[in-house]
PDB file of N, CA, C and O in Angstrom:
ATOM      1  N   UNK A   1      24.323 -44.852  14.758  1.00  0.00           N
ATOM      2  CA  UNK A   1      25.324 -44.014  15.362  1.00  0.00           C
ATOM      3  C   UNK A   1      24.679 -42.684  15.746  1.00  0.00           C
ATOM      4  O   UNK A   1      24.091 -42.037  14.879  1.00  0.00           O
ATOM      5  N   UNK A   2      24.770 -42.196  17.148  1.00  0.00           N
ATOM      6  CA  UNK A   2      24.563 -41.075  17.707  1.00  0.00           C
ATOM      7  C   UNK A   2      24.986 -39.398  16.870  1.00  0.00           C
ATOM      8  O   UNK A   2      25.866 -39.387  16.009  1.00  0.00           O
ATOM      9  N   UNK A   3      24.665 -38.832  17.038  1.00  0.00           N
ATOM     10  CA  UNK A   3      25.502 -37.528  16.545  1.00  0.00           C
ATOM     11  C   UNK A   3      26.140 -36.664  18.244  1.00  0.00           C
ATOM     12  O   UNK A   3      25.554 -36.237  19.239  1.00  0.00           O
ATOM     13  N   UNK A   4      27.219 -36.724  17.933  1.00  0.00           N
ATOM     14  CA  UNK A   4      28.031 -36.249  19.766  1.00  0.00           C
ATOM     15  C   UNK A   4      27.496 -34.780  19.977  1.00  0.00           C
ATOM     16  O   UNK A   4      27.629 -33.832  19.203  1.00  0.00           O
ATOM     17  N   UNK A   5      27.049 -34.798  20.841  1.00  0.00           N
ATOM     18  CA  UNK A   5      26.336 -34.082  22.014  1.00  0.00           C
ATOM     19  C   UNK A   5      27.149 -32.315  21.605  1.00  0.00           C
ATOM     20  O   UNK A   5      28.356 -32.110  21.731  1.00  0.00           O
ATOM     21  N   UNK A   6      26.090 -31.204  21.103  1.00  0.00           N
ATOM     22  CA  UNK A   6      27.090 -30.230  21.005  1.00  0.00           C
ATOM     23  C   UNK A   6      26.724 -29.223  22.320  1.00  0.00           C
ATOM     24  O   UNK A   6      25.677 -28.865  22.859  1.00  0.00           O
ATOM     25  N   UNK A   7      28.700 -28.872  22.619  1.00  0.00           N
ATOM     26  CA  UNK A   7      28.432 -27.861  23.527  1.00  0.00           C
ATOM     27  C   UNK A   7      28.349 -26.550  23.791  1.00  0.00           C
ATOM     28  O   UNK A   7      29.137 -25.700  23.376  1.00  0.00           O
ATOM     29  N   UNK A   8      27.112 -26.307  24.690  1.00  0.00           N
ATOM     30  CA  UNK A   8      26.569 -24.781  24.330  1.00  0.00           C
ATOM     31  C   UNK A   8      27.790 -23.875  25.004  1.00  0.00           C
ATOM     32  O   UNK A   8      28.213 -24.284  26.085  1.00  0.00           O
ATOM     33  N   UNK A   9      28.322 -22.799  24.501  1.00  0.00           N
ATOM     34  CA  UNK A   9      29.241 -21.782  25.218  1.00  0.00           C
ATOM     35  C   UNK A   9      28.628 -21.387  26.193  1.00  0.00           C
ATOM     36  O   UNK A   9      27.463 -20.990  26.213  1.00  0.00           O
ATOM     37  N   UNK A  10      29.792 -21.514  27.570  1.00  0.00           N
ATOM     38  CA  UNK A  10      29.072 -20.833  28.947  1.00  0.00           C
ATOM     39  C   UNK A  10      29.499 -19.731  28.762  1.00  0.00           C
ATOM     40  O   UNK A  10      30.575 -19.418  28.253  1.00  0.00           O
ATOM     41  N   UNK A  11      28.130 -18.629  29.435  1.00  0.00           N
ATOM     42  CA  UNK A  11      28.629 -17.069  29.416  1.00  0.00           C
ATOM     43  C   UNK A  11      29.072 -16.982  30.285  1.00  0.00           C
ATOM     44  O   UNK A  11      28.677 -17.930  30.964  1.00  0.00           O
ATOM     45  N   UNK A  12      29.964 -16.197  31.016  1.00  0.00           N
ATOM     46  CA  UNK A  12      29.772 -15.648  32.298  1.00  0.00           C
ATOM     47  C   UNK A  12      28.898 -14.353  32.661  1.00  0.00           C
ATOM     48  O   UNK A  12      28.243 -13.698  31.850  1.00  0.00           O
ATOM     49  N   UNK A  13      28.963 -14.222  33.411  1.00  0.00           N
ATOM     50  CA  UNK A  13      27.725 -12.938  33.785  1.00  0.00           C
ATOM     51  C   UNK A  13      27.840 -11.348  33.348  1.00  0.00           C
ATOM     52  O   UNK A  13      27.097 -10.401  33.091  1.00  0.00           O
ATOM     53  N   UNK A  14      29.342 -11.681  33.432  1.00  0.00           N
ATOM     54  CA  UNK A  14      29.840 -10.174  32.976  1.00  0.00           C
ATOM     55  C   UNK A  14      29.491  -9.703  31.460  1.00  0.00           C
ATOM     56  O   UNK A  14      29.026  -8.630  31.076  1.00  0.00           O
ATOM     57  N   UNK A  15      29.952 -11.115  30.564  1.00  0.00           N
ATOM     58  CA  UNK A  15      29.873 -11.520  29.353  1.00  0.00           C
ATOM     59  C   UNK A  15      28.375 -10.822  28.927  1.00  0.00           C
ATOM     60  O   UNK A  15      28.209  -9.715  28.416  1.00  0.00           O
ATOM     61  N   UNK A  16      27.227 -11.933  29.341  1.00  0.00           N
ATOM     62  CA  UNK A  16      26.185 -11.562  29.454  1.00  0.00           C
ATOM     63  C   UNK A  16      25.895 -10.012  29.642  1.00  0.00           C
ATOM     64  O   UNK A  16      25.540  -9.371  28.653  1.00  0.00           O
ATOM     65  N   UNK A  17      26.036  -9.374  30.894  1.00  0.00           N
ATOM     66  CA  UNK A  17      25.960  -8.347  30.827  1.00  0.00           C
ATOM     67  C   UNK A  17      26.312  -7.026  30.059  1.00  0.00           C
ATOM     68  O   UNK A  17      25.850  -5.896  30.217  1.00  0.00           O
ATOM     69  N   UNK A  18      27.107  -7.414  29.323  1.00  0.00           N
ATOM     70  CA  UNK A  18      28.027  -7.050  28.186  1.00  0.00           C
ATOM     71  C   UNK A  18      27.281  -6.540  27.256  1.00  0.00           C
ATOM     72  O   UNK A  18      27.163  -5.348  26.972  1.00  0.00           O
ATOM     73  N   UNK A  19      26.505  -7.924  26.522  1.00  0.00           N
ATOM     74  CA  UNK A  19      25.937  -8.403  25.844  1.00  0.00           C
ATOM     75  C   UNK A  19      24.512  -7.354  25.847  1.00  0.00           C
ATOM     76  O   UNK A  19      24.125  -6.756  24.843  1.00  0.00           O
ATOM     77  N   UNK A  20      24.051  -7.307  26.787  1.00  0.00           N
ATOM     78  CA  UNK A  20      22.629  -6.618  27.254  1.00  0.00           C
ATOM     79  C   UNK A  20      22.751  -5.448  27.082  1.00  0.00           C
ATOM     80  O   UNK A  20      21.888  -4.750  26.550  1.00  0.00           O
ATOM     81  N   UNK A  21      24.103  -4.944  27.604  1.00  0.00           N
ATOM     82  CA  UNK A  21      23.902  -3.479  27.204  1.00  0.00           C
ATOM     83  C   UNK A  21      24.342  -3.090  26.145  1.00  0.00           C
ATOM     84  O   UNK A  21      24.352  -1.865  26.024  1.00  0.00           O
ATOM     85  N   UNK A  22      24.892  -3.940  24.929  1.00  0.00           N
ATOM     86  CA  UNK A  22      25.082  -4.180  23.389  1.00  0.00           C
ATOM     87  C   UNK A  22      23.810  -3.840  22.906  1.00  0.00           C
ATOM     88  O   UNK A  22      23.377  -2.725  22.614  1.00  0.00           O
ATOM     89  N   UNK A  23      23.404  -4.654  22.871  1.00  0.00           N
ATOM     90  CA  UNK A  23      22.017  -4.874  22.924  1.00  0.00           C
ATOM     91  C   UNK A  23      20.807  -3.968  22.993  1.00  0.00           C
ATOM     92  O   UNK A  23      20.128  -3.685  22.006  1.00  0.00           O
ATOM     93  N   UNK A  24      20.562  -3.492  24.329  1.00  0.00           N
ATOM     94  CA  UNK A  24      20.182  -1.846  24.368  1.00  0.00           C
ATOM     95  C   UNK A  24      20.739  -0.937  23.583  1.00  0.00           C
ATOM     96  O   UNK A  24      19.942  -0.538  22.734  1.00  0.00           O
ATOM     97  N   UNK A  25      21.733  -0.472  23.526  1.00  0.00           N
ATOM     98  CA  UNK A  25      22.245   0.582  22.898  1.00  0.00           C
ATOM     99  C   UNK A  25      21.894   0.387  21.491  1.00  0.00           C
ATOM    100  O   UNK A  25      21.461   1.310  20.800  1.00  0.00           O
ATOM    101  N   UNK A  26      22.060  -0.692  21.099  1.00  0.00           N
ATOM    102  CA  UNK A  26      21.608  -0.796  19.682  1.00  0.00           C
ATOM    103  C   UNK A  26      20.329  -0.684  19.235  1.00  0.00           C
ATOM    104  O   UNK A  26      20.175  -0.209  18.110  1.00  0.00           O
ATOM    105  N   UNK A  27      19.424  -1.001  19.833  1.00  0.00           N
ATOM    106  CA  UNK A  27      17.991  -0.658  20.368  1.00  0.00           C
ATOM    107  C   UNK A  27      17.509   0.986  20.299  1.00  0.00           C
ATOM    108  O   UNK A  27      16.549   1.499  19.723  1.00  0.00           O
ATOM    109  N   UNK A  28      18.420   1.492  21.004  1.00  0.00           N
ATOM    110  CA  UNK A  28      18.286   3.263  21.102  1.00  0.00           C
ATOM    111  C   UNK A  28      18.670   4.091  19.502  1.00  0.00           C
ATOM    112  O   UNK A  28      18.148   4.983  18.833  1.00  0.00           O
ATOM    113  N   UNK A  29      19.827   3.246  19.393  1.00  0.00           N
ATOM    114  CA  UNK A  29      20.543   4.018  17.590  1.00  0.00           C
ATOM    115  C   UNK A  29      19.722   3.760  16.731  1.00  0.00           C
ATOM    116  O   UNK A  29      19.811   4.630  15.864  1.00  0.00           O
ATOM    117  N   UNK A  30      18.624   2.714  16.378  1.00  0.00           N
ATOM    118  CA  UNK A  30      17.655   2.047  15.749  1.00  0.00           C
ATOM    119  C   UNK A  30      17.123   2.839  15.941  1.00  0.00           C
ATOM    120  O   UNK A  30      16.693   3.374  14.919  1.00  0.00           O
ATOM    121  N   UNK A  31      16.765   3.468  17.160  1.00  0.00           N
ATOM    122  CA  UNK A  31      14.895   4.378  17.441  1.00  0.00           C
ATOM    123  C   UNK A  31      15.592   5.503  16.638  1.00  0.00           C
ATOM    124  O   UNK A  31      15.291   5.805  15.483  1.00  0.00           O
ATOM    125  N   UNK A  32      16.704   6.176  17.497  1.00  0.00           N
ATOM    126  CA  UNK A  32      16.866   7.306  16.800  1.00  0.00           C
ATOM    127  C   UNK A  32      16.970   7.423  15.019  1.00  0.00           C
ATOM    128  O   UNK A  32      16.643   8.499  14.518  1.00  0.00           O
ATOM    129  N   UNK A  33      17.230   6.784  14.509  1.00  0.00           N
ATOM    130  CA  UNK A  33      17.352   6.019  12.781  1.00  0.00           C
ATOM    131  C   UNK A  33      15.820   6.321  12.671  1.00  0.00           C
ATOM    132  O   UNK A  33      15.297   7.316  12.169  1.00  0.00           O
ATOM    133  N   UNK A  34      15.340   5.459  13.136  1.00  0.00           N
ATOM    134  CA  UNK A  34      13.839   5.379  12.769  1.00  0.00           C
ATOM    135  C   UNK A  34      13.419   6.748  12.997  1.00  0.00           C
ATOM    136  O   UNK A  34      12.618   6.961  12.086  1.00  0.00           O
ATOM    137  N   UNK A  35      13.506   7.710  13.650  1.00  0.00           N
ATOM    138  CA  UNK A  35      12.811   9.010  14.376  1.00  0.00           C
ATOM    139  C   UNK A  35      13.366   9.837  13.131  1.00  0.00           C
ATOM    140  O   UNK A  35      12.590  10.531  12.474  1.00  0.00           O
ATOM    141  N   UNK A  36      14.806   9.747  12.796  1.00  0.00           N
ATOM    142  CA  UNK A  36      15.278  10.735  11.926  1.00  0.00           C
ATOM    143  C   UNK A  36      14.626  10.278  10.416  1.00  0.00           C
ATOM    144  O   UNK A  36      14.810  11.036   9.463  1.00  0.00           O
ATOM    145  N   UNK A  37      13.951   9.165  10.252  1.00  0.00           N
ATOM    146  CA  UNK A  37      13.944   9.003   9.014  1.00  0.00           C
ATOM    147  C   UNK A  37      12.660   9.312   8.539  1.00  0.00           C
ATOM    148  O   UNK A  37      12.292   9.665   7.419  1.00  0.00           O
ATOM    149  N   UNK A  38      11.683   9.009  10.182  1.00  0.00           N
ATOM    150  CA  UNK A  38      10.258   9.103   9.707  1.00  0.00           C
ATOM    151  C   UNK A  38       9.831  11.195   9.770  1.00  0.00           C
ATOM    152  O   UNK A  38       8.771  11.788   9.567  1.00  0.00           O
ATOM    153  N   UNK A  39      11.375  11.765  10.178  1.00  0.00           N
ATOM    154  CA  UNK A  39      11.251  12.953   9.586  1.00  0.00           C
ATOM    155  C   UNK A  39      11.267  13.726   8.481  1.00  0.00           C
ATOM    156  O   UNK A  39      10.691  14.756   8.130  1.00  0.00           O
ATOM    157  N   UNK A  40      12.475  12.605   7.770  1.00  0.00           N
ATOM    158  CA  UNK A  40      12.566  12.843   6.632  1.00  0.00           C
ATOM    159  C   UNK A  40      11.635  12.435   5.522  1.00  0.00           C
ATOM    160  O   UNK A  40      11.607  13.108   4.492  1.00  0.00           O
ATOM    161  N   UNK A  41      11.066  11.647   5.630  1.00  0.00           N
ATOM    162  CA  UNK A  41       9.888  11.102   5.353  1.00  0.00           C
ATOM    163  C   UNK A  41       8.601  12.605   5.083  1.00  0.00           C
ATOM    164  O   UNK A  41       8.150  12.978   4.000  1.00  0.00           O
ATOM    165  N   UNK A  42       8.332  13.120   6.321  1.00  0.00           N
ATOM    166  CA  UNK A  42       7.592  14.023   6.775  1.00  0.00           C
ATOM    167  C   UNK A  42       7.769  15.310   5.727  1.00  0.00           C
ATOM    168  O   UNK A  42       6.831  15.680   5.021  1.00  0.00           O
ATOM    169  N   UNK A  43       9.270  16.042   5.702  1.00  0.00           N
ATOM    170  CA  UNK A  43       9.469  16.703   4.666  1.00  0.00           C
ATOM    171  C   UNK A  43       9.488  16.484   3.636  1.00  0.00           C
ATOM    172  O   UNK A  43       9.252  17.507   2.993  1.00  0.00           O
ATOM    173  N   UNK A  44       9.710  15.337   2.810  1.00  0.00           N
ATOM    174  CA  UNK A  44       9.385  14.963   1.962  1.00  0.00           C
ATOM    175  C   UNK A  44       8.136  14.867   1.217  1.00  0.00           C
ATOM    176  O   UNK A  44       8.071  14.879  -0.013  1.00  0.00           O
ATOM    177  N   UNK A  45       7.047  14.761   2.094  1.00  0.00           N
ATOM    178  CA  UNK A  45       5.566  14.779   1.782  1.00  0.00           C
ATOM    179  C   UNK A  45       5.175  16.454   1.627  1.00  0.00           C
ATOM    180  O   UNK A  45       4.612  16.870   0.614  1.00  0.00           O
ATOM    181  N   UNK A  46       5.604  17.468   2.921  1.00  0.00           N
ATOM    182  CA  UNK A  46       5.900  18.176   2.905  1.00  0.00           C
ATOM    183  C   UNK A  46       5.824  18.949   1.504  1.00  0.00           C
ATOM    184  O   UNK A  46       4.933  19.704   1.114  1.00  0.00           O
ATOM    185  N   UNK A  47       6.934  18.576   0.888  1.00  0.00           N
ATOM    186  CA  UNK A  47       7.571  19.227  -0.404  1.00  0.00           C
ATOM    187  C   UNK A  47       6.770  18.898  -1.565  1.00  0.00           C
ATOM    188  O   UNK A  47       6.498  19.807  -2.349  1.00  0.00           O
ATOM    189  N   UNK A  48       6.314  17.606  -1.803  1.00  0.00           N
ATOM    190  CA  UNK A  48       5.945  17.026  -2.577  1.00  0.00           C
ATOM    191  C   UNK A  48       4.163  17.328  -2.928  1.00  0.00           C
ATOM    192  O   UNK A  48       3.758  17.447  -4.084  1.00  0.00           O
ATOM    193  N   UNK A  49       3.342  17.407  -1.829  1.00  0.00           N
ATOM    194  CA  UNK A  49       2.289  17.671  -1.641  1.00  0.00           C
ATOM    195  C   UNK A  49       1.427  19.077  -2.465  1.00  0.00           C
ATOM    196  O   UNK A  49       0.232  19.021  -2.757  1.00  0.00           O
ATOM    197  N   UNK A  50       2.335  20.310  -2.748  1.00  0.00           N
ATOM    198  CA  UNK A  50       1.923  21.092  -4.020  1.00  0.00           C
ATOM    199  C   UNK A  50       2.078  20.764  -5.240  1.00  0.00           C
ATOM    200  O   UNK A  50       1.129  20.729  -6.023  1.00  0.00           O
ATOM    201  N   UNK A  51       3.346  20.465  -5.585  1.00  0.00           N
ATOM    202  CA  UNK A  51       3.381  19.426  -6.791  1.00  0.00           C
ATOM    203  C   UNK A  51       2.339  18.339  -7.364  1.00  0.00           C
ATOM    204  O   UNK A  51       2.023  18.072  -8.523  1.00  0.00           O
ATOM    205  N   UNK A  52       1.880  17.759  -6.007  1.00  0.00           N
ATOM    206  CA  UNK A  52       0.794  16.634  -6.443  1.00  0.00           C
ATOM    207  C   UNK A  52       0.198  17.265  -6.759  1.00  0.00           C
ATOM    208  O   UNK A  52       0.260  17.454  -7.974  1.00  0.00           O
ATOM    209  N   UNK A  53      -0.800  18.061  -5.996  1.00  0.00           N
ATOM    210  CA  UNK A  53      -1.686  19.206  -6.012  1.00  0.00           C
ATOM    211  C   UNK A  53      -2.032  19.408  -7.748  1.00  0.00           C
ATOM    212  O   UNK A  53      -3.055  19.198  -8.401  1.00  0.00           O
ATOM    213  N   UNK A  54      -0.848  19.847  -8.074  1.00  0.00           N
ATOM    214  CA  UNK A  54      -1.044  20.258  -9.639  1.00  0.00           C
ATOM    215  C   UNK A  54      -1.024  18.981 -10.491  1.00  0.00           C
ATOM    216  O   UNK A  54      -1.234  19.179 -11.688  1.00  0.00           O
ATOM    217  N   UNK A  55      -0.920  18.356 -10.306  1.00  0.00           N
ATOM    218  CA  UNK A  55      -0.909  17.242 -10.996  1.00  0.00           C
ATOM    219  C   UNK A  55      -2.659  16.421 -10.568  1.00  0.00           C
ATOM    220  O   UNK A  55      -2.993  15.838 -11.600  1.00  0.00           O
ATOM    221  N   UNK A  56      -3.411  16.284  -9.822  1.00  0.00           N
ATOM    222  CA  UNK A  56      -4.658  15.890  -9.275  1.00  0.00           C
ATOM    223  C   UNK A  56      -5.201  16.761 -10.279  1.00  0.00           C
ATOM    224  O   UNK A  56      -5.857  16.234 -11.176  1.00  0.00           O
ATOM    225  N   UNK A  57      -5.043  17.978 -10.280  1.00  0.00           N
ATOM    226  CA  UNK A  57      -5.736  19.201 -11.546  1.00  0.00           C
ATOM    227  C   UNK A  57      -6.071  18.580 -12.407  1.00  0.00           C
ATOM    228  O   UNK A  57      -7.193  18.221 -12.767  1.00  0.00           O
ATOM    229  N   UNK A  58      -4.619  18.333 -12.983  1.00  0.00           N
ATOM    230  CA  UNK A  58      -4.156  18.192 -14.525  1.00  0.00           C
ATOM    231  C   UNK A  58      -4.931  16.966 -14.748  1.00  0.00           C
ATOM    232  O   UNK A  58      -5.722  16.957 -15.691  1.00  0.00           O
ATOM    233  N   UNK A  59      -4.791  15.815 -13.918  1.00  0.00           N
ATOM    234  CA  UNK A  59      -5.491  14.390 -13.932  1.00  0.00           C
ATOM    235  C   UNK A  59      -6.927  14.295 -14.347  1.00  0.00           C
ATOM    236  O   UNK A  59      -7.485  13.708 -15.274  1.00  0.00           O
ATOM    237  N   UNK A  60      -7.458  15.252 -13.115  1.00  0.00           N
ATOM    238  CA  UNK A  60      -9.077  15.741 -13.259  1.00  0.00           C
ATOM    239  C   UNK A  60      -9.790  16.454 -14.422  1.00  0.00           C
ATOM    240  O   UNK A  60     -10.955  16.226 -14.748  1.00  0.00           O
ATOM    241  N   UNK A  61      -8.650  17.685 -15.245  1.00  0.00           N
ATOM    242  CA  UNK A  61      -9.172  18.159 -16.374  1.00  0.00           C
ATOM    243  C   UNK A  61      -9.071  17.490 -17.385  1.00  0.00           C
ATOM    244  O   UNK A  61      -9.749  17.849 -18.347  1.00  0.00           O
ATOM    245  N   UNK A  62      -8.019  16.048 -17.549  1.00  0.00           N
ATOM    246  CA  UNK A  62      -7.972  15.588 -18.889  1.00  0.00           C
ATOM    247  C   UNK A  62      -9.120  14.499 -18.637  1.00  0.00           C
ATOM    248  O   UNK A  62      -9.861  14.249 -19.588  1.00  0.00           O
ATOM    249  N   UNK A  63      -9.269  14.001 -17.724  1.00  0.00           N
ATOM    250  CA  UNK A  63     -10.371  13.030 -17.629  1.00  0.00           C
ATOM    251  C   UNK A  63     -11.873  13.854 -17.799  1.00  0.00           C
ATOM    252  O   UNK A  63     -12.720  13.334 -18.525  1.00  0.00           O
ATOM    253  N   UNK A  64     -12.119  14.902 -17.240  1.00  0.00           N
ATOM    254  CA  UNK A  64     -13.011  15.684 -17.768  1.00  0.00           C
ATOM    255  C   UNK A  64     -13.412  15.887 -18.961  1.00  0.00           C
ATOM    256  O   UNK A  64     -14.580  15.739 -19.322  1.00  0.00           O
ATOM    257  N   UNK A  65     -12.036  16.416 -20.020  1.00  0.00           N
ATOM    258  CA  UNK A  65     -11.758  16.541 -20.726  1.00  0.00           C
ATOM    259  C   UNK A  65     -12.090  15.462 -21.898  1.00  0.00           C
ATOM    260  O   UNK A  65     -12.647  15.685 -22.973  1.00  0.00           O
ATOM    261  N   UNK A  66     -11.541  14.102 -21.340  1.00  0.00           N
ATOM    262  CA  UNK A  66     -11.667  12.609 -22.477  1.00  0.00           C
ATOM    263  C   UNK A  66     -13.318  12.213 -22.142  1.00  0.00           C
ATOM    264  O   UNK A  66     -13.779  11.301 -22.828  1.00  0.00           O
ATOM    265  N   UNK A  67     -14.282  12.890 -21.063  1.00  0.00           N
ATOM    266  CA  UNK A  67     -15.435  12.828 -21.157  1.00  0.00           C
ATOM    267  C   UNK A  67     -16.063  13.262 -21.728  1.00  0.00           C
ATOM    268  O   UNK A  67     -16.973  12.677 -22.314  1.00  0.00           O
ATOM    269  N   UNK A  68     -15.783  14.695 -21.796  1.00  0.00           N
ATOM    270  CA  UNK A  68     -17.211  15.404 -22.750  1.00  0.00           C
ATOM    271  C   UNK A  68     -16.032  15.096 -24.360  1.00  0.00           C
ATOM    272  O   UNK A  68     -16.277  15.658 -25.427  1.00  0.00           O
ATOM    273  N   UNK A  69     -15.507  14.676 -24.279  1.00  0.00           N
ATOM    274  CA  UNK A  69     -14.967  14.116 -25.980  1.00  0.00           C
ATOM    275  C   UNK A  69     -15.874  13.106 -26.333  1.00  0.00           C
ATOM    276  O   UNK A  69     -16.654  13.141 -27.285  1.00  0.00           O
ATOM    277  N   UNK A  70     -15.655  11.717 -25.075  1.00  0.00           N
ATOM    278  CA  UNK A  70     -16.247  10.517 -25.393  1.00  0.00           C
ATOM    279  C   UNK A  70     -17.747  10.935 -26.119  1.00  0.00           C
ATOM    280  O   UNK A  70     -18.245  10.728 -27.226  1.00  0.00           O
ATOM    281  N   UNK A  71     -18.207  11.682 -24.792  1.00  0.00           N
ATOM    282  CA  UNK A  71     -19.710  12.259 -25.143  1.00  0.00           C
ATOM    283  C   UNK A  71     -20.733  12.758 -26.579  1.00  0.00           C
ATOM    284  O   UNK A  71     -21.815  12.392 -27.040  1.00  0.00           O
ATOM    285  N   UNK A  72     -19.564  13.914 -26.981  1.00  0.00           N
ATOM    286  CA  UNK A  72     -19.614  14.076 -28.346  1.00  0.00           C
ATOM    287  C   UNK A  72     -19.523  13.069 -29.006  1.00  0.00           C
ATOM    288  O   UNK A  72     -20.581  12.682 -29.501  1.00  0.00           O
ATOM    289  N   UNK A  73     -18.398  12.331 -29.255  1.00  0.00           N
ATOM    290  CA  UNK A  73     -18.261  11.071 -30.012  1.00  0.00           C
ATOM    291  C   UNK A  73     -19.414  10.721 -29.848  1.00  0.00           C
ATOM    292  O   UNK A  73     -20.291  11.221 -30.552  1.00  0.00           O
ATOM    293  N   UNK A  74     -19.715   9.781 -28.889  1.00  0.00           N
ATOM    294  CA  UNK A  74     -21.226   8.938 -28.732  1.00  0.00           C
ATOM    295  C   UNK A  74     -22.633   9.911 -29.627  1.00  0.00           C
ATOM    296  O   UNK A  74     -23.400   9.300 -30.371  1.00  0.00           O
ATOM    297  N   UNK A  75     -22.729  10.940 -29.472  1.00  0.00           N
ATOM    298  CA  UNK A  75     -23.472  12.111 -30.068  1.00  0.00           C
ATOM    299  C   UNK A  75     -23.531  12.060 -31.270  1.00  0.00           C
ATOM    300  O   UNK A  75     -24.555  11.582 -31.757  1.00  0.00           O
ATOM    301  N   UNK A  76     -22.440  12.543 -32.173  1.00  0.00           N
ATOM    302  CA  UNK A  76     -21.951  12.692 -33.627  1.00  0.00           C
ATOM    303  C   UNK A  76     -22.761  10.845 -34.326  1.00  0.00           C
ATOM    304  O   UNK A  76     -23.701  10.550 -35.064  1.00  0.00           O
ATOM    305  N   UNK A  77     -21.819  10.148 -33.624  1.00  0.00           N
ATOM    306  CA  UNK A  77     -22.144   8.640 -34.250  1.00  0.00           C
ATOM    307  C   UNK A  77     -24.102   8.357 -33.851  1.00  0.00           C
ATOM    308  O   UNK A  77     -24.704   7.555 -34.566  1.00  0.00           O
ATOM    309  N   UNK A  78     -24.684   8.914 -32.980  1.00  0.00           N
ATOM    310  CA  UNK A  78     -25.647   8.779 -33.438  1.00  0.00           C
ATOM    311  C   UNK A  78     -26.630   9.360 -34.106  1.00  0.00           C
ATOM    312  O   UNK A  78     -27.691   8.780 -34.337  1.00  0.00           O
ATOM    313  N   UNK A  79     -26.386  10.490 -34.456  1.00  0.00           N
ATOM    314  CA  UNK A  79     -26.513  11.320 -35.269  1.00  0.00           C
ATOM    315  C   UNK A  79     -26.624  10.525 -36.421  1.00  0.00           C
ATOM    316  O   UNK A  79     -27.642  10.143 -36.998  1.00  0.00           O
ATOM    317  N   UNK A  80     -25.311  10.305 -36.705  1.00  0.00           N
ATOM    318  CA  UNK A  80     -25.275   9.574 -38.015  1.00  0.00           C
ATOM    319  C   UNK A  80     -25.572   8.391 -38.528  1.00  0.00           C
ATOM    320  O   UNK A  80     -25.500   8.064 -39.713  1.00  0.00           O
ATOM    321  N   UNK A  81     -26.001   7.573 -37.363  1.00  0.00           N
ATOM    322  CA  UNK A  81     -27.005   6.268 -37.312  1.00  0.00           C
ATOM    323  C   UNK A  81     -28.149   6.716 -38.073  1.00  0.00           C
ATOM    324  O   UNK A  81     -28.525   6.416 -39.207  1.00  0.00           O
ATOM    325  N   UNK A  82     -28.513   7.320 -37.401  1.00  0.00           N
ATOM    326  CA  UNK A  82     -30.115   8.115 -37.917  1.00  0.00           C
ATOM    327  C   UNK A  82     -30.284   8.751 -39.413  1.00  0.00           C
ATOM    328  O   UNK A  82     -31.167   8.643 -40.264  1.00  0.00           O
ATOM    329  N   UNK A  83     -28.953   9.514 -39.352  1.00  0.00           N
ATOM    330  CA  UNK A  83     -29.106  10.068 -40.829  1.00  0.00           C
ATOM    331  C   UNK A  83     -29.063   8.827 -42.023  1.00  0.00           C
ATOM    332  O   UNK A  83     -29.429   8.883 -43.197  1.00  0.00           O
ATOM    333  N   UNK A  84     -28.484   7.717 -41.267  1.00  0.00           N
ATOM    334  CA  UNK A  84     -27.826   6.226 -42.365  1.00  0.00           C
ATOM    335  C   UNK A  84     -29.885   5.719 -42.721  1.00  0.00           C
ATOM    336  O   UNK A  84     -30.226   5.363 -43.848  1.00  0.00           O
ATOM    337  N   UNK A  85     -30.494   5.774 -42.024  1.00  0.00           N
ATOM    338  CA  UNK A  85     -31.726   5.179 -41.759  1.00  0.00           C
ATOM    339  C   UNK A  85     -32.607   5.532 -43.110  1.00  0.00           C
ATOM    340  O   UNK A  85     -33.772   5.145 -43.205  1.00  0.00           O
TER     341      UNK A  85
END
């Protein structure tokens, strides 16, 4: 058994045309969306970008910081290898 033939809706032209400039316009509200957002976006980095700032510091001195620790550590313990000898 066949499956019956389905029928496609005829547009008319106007319809269509309708349709197109649906279509566009929605196209334009999208850009503008997108334009306003990749502004907001912009200030956002904006704002955020001294804040990081201090925080890259803070990142850099404790890692600095957990280095010349490690360092010592490694130091002290061989130190005391030697003194064990």
């Amino acid at each position: 058994m066949t499956a019956p033939a389905v029928q496609a809706p005829q547009i008319s032209p106007e319809q269509a045309a309708r349709i197109r400039a649906a279509y566009e316009e929605l196209g334009c509200q999208l850009a503008e969306a997108f334009q306003a957002l990749g502004e907001l976006m912009q200030q956002m980095v904006r704002a955020l970008r001294p804040a990081l700032r201090g925080l890259v510091r803070l990142a850099d001195y404790r890692r600095e910081r957990l280095r010349v620790m490690h360092r010592e550590y490694r130091r002290r313990l061989r130190h005391r290898r030697r003194r064990a000898r």
